[in-house]
N, C-alpha and C positions, 0 to 999 in steps of 0.2 A: 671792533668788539663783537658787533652783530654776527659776521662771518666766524669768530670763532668760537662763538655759543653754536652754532651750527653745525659746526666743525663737529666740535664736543659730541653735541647729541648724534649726530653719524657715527662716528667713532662707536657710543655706547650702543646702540644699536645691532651694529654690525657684528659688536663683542658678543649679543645677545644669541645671535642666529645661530651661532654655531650649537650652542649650549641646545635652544631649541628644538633642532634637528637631531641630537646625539640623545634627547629627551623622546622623540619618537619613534627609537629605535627600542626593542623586544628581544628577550629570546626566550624559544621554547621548553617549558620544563618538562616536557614528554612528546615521543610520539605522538602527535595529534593530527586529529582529521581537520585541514580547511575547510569550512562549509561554504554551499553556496549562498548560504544565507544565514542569520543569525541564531540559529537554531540545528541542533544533531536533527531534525528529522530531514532537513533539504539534502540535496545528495552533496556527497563527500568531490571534492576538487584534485584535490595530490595530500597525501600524509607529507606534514613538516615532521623532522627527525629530532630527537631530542640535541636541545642546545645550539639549534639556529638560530642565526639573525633573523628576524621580520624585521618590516618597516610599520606602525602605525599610522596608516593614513587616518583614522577618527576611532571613535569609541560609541557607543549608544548610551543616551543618561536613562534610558529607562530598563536596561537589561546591561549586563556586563559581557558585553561582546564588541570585537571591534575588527576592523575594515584592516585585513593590513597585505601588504605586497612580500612576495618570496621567490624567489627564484624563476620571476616571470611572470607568475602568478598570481591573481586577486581574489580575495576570496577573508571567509569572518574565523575565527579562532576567538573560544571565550577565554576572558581578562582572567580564567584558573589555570592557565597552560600556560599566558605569560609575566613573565619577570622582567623587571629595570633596575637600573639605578636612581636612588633618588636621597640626598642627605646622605652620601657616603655608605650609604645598605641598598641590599637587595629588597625589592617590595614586589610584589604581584599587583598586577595592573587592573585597579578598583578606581569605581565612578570618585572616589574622593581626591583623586592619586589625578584627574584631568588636568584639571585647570593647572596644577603647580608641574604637570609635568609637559605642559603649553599644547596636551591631546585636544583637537576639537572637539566638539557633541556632534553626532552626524545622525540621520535615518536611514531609512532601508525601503527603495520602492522594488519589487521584484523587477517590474518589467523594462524600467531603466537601467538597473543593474546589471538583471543578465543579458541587454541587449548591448551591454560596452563588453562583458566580459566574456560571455559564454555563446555566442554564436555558432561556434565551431563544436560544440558540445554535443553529447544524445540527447541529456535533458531537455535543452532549451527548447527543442519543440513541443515540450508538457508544460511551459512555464505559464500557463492561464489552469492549468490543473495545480502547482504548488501555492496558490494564496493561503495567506497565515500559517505557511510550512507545513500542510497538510498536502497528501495529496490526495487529489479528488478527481478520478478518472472518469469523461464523460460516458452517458451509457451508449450502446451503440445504436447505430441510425439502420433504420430498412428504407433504402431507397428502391426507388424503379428496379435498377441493374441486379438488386438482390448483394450488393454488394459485400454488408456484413453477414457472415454466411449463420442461420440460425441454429444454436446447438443441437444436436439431434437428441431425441427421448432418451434417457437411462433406461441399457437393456436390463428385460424382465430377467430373475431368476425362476425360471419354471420350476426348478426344483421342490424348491418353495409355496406357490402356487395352490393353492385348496382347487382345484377341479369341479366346475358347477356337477352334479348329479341329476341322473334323465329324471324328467318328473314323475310320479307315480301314482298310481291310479287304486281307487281299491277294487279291492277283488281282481288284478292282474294276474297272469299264469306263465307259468315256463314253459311252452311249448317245446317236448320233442318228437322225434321219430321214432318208431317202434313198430315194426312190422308192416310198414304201410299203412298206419294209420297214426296221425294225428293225436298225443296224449296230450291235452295240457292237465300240469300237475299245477296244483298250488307251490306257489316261495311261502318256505315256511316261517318267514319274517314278514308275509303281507297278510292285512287284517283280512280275516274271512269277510265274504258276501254275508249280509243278511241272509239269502235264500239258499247257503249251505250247498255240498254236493258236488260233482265233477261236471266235466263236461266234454262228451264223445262225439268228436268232428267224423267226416268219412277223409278221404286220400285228398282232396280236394280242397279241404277246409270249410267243406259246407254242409248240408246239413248236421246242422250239430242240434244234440239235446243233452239237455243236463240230468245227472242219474240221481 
């Protein structure tokens, strides 16, 4: 009698499994991007094609995103791209929809994650820059070797440019030539001398006196 209570519960059990398994099965209701993590900001893995099979490996109870396998692939797609069967209808795959659909609850650590799945990837060598789906590029280093090369200055537009101008003195003159002798005239934009009047150099520039 003992063996075939045993019997029984194997029996139900194993009736169970299949149902289980065919319960963590998805397909997609659009083009969607795998992410590498549970969130659109991690980078994109392979586009699943509208109306594929996934697998649901787990679900997250605290966001509607879930872990699932495609075509070789591992990677998160949110619970609004997938649909199951469950009660004879189609339902899209929500935290309430887990437990009766036998989905685990799972977490997300990045550096465990992408160290099973994404090795072979460009990202993963930024994967201490994607915490909390952000990413955050470290700044760059100046070592010895000058390695990171420093930006050079933004070229001037001279064009643009205001020109310092020569300083001015008052009572400054235009000095020109006129017959061998030395005229300076006044600019007629500089303030007069106090003490008025020209002034007559010889060929030389020297003796000068003012008229």
């Amino acid at each position: 009698m003992k063996k075939l209570r045993i019997f029984a519960i194997g029996a139900v059990i194993a009736a169970a499994l299949p149902g289980i398994a065919a319960a963590a099965t998805a397909y997609s209701t659009a083009n969607v991007n795998m992410r590498s993590g549970p969130s659109t900001r991690y980078p994109a893995v392979i586009v699943i094609p509208a109306g594929a099979r996934v697998n649901i490996q787990g679900c997250m109870q605290t966001a509607n995103w879930c872990d699932v396998a495609y075509a070789g692939y591992r990677g998160w797609v949110s619970g609004r791209y997938l649909q199951t069967t469950y009660s004879q209808r189609r339902i899209y795959v929500e935290p309430e929809y887990y437990r009766p659909l036998g989905i685990p609850t799972v977490t997300f650590s990045i550096g465990s994650y992408w160290d099973r799945h994404y090795r072979d990837r460009d990202f993963y060598r930024d994967r201490d820059d994607w915490r909390d789906g952000y990413y955050r590029p470290r700044p760059p280093r100046y070592d010895d070797n000058d390695t990171w090369r420093r930006p050079p200055p933004p070229p001037r537009d001279w064009d643009n440019v205001e020109r310092p101008r020569p300083p001015s003195r008052d009572g400054d003159y235009i000095i020109r030539r006129e017959g061998g002798v030395l005229q300076p005239k006044r600019d007629k934009d500089a303030p007069r001398s106090r003490q008025g009047g020209q002034v007559i150099c010889d060929a030389n520039g020297e003796n000068c006196r003012r008229l």
